[in-house]
N, CA, C and O atoms as CSV, one atom per row, in Angstrom:
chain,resi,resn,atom,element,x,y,z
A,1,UNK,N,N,80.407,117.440,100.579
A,1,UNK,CA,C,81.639,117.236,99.848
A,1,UNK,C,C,82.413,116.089,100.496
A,1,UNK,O,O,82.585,115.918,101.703
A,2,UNK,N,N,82.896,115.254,99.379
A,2,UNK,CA,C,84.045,113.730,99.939
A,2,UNK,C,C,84.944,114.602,100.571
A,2,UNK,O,O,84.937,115.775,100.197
A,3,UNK,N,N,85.895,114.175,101.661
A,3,UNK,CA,C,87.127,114.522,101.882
A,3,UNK,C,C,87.872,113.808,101.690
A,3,UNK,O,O,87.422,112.680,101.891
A,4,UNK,N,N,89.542,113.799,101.171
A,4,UNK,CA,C,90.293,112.975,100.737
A,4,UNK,C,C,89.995,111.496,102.102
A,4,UNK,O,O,89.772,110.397,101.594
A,5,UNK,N,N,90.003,111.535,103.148
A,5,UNK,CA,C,89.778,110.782,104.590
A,5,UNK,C,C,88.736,109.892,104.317
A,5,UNK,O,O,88.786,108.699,104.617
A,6,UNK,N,N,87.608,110.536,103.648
A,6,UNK,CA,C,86.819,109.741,103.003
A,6,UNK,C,C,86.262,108.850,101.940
A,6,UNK,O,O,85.452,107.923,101.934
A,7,UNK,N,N,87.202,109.646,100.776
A,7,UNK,CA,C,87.407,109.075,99.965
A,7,UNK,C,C,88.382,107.336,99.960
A,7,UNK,O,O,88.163,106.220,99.488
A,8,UNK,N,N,89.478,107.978,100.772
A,8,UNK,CA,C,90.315,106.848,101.371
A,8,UNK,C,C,89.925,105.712,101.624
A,8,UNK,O,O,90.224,104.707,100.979
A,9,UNK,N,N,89.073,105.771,102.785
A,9,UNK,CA,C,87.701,104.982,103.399
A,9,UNK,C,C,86.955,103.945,102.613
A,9,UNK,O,O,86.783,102.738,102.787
A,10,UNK,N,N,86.523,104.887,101.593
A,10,UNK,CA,C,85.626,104.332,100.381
A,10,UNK,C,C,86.302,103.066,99.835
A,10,UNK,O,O,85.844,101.923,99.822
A,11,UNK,N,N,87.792,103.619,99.272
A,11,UNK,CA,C,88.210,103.236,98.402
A,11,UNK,C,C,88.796,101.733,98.434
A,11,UNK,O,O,88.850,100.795,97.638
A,12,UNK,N,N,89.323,102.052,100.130
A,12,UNK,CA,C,89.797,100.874,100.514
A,12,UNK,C,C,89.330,99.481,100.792
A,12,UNK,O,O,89.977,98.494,101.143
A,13,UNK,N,N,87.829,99.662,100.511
A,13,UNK,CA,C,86.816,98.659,100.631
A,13,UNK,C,C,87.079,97.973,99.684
A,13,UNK,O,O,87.429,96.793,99.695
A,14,UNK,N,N,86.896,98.817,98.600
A,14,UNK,CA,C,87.219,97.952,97.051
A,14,UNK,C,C,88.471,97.350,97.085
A,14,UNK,O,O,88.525,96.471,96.225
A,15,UNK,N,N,89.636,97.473,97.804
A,15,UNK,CA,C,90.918,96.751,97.181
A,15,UNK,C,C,90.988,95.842,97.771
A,15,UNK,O,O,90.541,95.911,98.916
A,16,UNK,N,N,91.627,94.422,97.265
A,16,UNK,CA,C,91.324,93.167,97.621
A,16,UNK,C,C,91.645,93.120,99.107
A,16,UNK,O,O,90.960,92.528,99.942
A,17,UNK,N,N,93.269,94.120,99.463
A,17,UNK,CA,C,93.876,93.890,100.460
A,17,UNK,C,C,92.869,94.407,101.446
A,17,UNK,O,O,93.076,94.195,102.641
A,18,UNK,N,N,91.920,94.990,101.108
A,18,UNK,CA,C,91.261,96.096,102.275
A,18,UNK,C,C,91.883,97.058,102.738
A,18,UNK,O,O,91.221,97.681,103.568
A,19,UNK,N,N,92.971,97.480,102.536
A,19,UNK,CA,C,94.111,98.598,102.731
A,19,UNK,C,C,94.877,99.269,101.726
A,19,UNK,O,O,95.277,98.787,100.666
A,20,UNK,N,N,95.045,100.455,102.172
A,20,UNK,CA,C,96.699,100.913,100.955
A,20,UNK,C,C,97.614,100.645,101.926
A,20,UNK,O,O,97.650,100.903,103.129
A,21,UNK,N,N,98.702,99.804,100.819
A,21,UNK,CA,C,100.027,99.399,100.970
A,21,UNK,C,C,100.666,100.256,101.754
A,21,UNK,O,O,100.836,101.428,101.421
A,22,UNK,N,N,101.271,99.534,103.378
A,22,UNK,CA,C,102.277,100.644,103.657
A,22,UNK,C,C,103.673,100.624,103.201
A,22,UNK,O,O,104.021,100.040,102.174
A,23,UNK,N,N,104.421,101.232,103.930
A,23,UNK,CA,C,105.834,101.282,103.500
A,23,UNK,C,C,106.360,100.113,103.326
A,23,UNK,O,O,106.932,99.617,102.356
A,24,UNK,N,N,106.040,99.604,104.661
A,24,UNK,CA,C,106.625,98.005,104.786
A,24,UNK,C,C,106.523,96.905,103.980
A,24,UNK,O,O,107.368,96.122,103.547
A,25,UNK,N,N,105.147,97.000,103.835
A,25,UNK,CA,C,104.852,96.702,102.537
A,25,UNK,C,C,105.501,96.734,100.944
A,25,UNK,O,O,105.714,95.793,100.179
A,26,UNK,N,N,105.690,97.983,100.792
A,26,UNK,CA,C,106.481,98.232,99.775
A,26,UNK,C,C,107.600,97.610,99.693
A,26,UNK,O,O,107.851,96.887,98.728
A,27,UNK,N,N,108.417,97.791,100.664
A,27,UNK,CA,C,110.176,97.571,100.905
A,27,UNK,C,C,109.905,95.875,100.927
A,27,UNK,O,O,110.918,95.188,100.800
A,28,UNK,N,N,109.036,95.404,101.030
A,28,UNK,CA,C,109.110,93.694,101.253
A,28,UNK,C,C,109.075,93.434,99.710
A,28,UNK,O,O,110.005,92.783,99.234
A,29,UNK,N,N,108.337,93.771,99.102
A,29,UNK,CA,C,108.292,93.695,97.406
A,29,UNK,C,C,109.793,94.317,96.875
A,29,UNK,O,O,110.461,93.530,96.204
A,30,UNK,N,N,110.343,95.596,97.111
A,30,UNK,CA,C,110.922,95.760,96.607
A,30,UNK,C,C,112.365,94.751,96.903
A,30,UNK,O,O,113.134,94.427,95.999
A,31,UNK,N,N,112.518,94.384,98.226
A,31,UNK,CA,C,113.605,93.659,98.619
A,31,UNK,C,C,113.458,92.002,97.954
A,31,UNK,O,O,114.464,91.383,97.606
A,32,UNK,N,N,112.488,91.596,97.878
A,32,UNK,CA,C,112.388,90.712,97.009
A,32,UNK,C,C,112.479,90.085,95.542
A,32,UNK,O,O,112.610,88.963,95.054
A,33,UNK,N,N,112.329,91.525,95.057
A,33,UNK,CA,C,112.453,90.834,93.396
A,33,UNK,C,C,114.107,91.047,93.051
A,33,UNK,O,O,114.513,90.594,91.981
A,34,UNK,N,N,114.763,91.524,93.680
A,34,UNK,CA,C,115.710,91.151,92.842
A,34,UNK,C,C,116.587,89.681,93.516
A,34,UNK,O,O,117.757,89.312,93.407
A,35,UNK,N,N,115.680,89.244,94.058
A,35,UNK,CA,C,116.780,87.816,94.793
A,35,UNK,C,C,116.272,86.877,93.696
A,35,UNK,O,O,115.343,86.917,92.889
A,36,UNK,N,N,117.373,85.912,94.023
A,36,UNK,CA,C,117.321,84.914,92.631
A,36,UNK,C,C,116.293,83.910,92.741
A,36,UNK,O,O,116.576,82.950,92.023
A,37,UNK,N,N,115.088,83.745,93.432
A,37,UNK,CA,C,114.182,82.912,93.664
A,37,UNK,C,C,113.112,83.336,92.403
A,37,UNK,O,O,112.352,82.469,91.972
A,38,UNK,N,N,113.092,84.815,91.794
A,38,UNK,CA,C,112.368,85.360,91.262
A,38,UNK,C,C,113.084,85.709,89.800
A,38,UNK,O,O,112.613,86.544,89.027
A,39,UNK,N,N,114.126,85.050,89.574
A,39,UNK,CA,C,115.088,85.516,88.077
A,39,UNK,C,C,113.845,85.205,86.969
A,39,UNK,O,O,114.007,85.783,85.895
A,40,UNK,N,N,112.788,84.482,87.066
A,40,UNK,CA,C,111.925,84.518,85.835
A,40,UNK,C,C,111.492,85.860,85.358
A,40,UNK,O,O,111.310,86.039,84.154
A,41,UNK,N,N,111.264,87.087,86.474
A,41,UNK,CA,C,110.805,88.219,86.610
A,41,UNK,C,C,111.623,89.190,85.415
A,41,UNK,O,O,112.331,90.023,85.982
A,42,UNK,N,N,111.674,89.255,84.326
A,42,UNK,CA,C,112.568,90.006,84.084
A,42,UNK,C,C,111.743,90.715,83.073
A,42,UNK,O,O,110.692,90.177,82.722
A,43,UNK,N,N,112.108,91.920,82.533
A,43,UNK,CA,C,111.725,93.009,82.181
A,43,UNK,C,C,109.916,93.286,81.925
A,43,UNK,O,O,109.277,93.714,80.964
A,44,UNK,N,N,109.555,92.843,83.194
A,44,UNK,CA,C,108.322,92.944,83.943
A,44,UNK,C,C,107.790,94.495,84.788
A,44,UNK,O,O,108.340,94.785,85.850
A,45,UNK,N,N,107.130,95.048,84.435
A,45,UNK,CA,C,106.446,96.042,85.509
A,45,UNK,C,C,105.610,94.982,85.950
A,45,UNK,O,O,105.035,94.037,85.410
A,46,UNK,N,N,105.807,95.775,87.959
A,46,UNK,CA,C,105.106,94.555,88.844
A,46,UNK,C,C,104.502,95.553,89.872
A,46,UNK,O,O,104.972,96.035,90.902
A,47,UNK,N,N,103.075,95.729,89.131
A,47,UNK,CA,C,102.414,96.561,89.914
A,47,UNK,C,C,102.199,96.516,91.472
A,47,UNK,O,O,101.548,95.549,91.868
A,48,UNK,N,N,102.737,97.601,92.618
A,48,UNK,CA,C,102.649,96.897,93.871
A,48,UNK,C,C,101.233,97.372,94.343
A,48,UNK,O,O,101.540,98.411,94.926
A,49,UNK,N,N,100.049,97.273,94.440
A,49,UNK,CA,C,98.844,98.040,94.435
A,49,UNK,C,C,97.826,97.245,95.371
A,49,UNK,O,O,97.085,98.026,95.969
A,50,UNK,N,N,97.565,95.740,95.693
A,50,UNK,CA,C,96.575,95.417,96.397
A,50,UNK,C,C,96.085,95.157,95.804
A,50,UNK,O,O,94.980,95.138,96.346
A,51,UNK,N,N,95.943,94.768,94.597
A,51,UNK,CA,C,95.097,94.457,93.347
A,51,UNK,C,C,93.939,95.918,93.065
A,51,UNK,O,O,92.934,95.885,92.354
A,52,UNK,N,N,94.537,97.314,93.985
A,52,UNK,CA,C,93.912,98.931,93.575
A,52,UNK,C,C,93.719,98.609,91.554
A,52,UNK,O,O,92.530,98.362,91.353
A,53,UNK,N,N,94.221,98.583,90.723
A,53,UNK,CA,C,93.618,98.751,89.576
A,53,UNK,C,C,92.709,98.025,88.912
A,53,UNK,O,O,91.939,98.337,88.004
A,54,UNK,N,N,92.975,96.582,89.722
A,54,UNK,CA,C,91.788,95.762,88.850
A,54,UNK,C,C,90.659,95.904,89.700
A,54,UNK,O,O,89.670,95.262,89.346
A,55,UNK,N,N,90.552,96.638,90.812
A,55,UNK,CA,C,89.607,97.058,91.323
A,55,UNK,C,C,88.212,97.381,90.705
A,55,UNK,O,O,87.095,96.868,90.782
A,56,UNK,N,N,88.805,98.552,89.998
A,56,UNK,CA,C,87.891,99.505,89.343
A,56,UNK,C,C,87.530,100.822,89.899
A,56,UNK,O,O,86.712,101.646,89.490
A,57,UNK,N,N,88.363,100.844,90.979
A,57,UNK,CA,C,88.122,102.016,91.618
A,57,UNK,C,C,88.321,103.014,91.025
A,57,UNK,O,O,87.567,103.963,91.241
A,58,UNK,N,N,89.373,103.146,90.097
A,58,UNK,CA,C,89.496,104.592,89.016
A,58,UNK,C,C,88.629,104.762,88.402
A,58,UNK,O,O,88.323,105.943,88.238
A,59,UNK,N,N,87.971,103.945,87.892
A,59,UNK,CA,C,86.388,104.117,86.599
A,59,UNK,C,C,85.657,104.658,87.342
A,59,UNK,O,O,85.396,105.852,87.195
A,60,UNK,N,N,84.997,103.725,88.600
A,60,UNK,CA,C,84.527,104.946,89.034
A,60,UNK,C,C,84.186,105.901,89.682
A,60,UNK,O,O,83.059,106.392,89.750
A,61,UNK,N,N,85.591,106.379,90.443
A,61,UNK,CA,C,85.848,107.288,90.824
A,61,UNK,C,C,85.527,108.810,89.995
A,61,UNK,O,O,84.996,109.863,90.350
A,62,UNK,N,N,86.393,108.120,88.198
A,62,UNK,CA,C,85.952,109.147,87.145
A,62,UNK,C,C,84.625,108.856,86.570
A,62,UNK,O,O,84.612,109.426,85.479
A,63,UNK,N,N,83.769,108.394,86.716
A,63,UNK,CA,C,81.995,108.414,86.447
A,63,UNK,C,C,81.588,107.398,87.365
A,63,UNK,O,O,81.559,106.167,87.369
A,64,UNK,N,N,81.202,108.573,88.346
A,64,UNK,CA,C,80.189,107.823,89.763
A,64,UNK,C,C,79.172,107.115,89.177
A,64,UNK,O,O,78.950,106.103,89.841
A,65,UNK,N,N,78.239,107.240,87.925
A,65,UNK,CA,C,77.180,106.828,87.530
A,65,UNK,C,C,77.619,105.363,87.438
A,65,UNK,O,O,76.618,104.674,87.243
A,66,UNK,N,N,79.066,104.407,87.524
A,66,UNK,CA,C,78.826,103.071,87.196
A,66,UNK,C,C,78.441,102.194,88.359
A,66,UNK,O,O,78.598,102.449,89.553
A,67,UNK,N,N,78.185,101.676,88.096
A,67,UNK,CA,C,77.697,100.548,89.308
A,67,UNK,C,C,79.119,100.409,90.309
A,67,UNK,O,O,80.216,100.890,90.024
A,68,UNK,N,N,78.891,99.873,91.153
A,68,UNK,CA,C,79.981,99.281,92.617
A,68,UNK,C,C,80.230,98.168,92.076
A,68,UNK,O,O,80.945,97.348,92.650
């Protein structure tokens, strides 16, 4: 059986960053978009992820059968 530890492991291979985002991380994105260097940004969702979704790691996570 995966353990979440392992799964983790796995997963993090696939994301561009090679990591999940820490906090710090987060708070640097979030402290940033609202300064005025970024006013083009507007009624934008701005996924903070490591590029985690275009990964593909959810596909297949939900059907192991696809390729890596």
């Amino acid at each position: 059986m995966v353990t979440g530890a392992e799964t983790r492991a796995s997963d993090s291979t696939r994301i561009a960053a090679n990591h999940y985002g820490t906090p710090d991380e987060i708070v640097s994105v979030a402290a940033f978009l609202p300064g005025r260097k970024v006013a083009c940004f507007s009624g934008v969702t701005t996924p903070i992820d490591g590029a985690f979704m275009s990964s593909g790691v959810i596909k297949r996570n939900m059907n192991p059968k696809l390729p890596c």
